[in-house]
N, C-alpha and C positions, 0 to 999 in steps of 0.2 A: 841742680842736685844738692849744693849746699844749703839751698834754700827749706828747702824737700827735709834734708836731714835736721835743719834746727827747729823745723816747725814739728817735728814728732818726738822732741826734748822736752816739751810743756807736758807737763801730768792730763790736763784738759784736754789738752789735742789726742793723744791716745787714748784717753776716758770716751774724748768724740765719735775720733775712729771705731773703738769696740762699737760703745753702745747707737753709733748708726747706723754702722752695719748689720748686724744683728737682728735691727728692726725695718730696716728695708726690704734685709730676704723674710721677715716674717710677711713682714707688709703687702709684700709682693705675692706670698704663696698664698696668702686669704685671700688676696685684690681676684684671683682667676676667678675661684669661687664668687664673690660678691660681685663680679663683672657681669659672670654669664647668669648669676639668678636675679638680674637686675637692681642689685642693690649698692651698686658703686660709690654712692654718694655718703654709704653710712659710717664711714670714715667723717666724711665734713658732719654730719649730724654727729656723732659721737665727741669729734673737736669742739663743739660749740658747746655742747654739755658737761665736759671734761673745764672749758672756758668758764662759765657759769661757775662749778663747784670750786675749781682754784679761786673765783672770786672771793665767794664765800670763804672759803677757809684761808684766803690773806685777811680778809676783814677780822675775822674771828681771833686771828693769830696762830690757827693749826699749820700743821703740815699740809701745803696741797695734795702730795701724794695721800696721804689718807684718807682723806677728808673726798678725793676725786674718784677713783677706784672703784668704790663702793656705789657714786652716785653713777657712774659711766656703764657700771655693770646691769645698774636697775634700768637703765634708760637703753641699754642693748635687749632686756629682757622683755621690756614694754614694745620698743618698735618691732620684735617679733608677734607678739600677742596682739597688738594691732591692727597691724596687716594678715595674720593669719585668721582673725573671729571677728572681722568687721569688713565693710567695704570698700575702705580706703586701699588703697594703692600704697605701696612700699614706697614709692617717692612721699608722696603725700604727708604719709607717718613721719618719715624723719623731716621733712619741711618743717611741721608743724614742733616738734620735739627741738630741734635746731634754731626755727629763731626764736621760740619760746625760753631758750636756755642761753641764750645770747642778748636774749634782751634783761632776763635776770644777771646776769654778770655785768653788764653796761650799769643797770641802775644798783647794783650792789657796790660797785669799782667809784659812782659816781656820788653815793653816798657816805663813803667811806674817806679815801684819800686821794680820790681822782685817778687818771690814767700815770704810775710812777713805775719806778722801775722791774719791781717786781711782775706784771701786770704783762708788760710790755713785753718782756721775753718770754713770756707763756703765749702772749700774740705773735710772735713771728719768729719764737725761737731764738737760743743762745748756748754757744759750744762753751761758755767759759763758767755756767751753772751749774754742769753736771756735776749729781753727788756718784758716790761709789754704792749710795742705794739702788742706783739706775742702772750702772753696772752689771748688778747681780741679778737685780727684776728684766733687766735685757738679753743677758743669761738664761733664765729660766723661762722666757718667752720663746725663746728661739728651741729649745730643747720641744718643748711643751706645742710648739706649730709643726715644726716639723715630724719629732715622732707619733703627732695623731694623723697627718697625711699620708708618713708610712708605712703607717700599722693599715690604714682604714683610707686606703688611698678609690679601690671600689665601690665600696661605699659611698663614699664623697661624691666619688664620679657620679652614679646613680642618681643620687639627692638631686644635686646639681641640676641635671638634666629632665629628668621625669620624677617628682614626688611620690605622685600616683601610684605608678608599676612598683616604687620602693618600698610607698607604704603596703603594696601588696604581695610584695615578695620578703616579710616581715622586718624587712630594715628601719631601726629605730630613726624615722627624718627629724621627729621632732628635737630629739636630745643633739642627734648632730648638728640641726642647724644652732642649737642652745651655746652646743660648744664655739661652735664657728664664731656665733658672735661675741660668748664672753673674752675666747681668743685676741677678735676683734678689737676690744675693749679696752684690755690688758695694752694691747700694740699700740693702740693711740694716744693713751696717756701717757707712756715711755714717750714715744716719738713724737709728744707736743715739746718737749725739754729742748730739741733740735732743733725742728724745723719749725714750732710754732703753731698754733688752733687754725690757722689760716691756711697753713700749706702741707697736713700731714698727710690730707687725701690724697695727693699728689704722688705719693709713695700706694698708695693702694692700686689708682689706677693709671698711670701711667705705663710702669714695665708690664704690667699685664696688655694693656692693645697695643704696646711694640712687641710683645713677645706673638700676639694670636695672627702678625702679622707676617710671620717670618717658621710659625712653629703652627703645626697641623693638628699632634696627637694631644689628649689631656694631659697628659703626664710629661711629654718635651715643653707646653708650654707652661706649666708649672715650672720645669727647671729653666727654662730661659729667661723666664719674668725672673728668676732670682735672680742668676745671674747678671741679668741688665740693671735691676733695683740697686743689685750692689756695686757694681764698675762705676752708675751712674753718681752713687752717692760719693765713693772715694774721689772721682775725677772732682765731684761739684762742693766736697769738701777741701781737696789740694787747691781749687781753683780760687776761694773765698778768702783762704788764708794768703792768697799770693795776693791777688784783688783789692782787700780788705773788704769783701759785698758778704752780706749777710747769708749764711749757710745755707739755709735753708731755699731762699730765692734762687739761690746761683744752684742746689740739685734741681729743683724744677726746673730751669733752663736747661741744663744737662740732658735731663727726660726727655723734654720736647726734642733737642737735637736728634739722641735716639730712638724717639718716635717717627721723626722723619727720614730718618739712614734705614730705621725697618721697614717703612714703607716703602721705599727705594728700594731695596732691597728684596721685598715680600711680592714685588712687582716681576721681578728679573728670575723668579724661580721658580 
């Protein structure tokens, strides 16, 4: 307990706490979404383009957050129009988009100043970077996921499930799914600062196939995935600072544990 108490004395560590939480129930409430319309993975395609543009913008000497945003939002907007007016397949789009943008960061990172410290915690994440800009953009992320889920929680549901019937029972799919993913977007460039380009998907889909495994309705597994995203992340953040293992690696263990307690679980009821 004393331990517990001095590690939530560091400005960073509570700066942690907010902005991980925050972005885990976001994380989690887009991952149901992006789970069941098969798009799981665009989490890891948007990290590696998010990857790519912080390249660029430490070479250049901008701000990554600015410089990243803007590209991560164009590259959520392309893998829709993609997959939606060609024949590729939604896995396919972000494959292509993902290590096309991983491999410009690699040879930008490698022209520049090589793999240094900057670089490094945008790969895999670091609780002791956050600014108080991430904060506030963590803040308004979470406002901004949640109240379009439950304003437009039907809706959602609809899209989700049948495009078809929604497009013909005049619900706008196209702008929803726009939002979803610039949501999307917004979520992973916060949540590279944490967990890192490597492991941000990990918060997308994770607490969503523990929650689909224990939770029946659209709308309990929506809250369950939050729920889980966020216990997992606090345990796997307490856990790293007692450990000393890097944040981000020790939530995704976390996950998996309560991936396996839900399936246990999801079995027995």
């Amino acid at each position: 307990m004393a331990n517990l108490l001095e590690m939530f004395k560091y400005t960073f560590m509570q700066r942690a706490l907010l902005v991980g939480s925050l972005i885990s129930v976001s994380s989690a409430i887009l991952g149901v979404v992006l789970v069941l319309k098969r798009y799981s993975m665009i989490g890891d395609g948007l990290s590696h383009v998010a990857f790519g543009a912080i390249s660029i913008g430490l070479a250049l000497g901008l701000s990554p957050l600015i410089v990243s945003i803007p590209i991560v939002i164009i590259a959520a907007f392309l893998l829709l129009r993609i997959s939606n007016n060609t024949n590729l397949r939604g896995d396919a789009a972000i494959g292509m988009i993902s290590s096309g943008s991983l491999a410009i960061g690699v040879i930008v990172t490698s022209l520049s100043s090589g793999l240094n410290a900057n670089i490094n915690n945008y790969m895999f994440g670091s609780v002791l970077t956050i600014e108080n800009s991430y904060v506030w953009m963590s803040i308004m992320i979470a406002i901004l996921v949640i109240g379009f889920f439950s304003l437009y929680q039907n809706r959602i549901f609809s899209v989700t499930f049948d495009e078809n019937f929604s497009r013909a029972s005049g619900i706008p799919v196209e702008q929803i799914n726009l939002i979803i993913a610039l949501l999307t977007a917004f979520t992973v460039v916060i949540g590279i600062r944490i967990m890192g380009a490597l492991l941000i998907s990990s918060l997308i889909v994770f607490p969503t196939i523990s929650a689909m495994k224990i939770s029946k309705s659209f709308k309990d597994v929506i809250i369950t995935a939050a729920i889980i995203s966020l216990i997992c992340f606090i345990v796997g953040l307490i856990t790293s600072f007692l450990l000393d293992i890097p944040t981000g690696a020790m939530v995704v263990m976390i996950n998996i544990i309560a991936l396996i307690i839900s399936t246990v679980i999801g079995k027995t009821i």
